[in-house]
Every structure is written in structure tokens, then in C-alpha cells.
N, C-alpha and C positions, 0 to 999 in steps of 0.2 A: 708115717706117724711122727718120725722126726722132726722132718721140714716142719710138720706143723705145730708142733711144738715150738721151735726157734722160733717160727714166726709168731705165734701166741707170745713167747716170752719177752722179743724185740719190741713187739706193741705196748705190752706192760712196761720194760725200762726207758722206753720212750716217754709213754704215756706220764713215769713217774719222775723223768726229766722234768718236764712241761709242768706239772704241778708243784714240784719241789720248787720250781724258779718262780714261780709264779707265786710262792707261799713267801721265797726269801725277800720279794722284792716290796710283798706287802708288807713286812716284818720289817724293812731295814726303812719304810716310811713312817712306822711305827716309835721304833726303839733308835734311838739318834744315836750315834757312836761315835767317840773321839779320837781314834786312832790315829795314829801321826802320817804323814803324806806317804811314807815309805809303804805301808800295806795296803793301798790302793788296787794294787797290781799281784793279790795275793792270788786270784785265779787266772791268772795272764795263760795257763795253758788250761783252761777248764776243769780241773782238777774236780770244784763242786759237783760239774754234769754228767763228768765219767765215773764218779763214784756212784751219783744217781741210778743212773742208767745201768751198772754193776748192778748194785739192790737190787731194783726190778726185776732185773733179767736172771737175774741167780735163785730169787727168792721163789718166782714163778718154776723154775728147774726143778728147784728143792719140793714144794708143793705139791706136783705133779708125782714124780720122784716116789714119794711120801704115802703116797696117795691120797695126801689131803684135798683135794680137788675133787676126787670124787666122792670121798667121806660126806665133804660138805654138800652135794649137789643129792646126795641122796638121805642124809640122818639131817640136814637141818633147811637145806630148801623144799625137797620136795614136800618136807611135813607143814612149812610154814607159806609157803610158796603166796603171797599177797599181790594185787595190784596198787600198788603206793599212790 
């Protein structure tokens, strides 16, 4: 039950890696920023993705945890359960 859990939680802070960059990099084509040449190099040890990839994989823990996961899959999916 563990292992699978880790590995459900690693896919989520992956997953929210992948989207988190993929959101900053549409936002920094967006919003132009002036900052002087010196902060270029402000994620030089990826700072942004390991914090990512923390959220997800922590939040997913907590969730579980929580038993929010299964809250939800029974008081608001199964009642509402749609094909989109």
C-alpha cells in the first residue's frame, strides 16, 4: 500500500512539475519583466521545480492521509460521476 502510494504521489509532483513550467513559461511570454542581467540565473539549481515537485508529492500524502481521497471519490464523484 505504500509503494503505491509513493508512486501515485511521485506522478502527481511530477505531473505538477510539467505543468507548473509549462504555465511559467507561457506567463513569462505574457508579462515582459525588467530585471537586471544579475537574476537571470535566479533558478540555476532549480529551486522552482523542486519546490513543484514538493507541493505535489506532499499534498497528494496529506490528501490521502486525510482521507480526502476517498471522501471525494465517494460523497462527490460517485454522486456526480459524468461522461465530459
Amino acid at each position: 500500500m505504500f509503494t503505491q502510494l509513493f508512486i501515485e504521489a511521485f506522478v502527481v509532483g511530477i505531473s505538477v512539475v510539467i505543468v507548473g513550467t509549462i504555465i511559467s513559461l507561457i506567463l513569462k511570454l505574457i508579462i515582459k519583466s525588467d530585471l537586471p542581467k544579475e537574476c537571470e540565473n535566479w533558478n540555476k539549481y532549480y529551486v522552482m521545480e523542486i519546490t513543484l515537485f514538493l507541493i505535489g508529492f506532499l499534498l497528494h500524502i496529506l490528501y490521502e492521509v486525510l482521507g480526502l481521497n476517498k471522501w471525494y471519490c465517494v460523497e462527490i464523484y460517485s454522486k456526480t460521476k459524468r461522461i465530459v
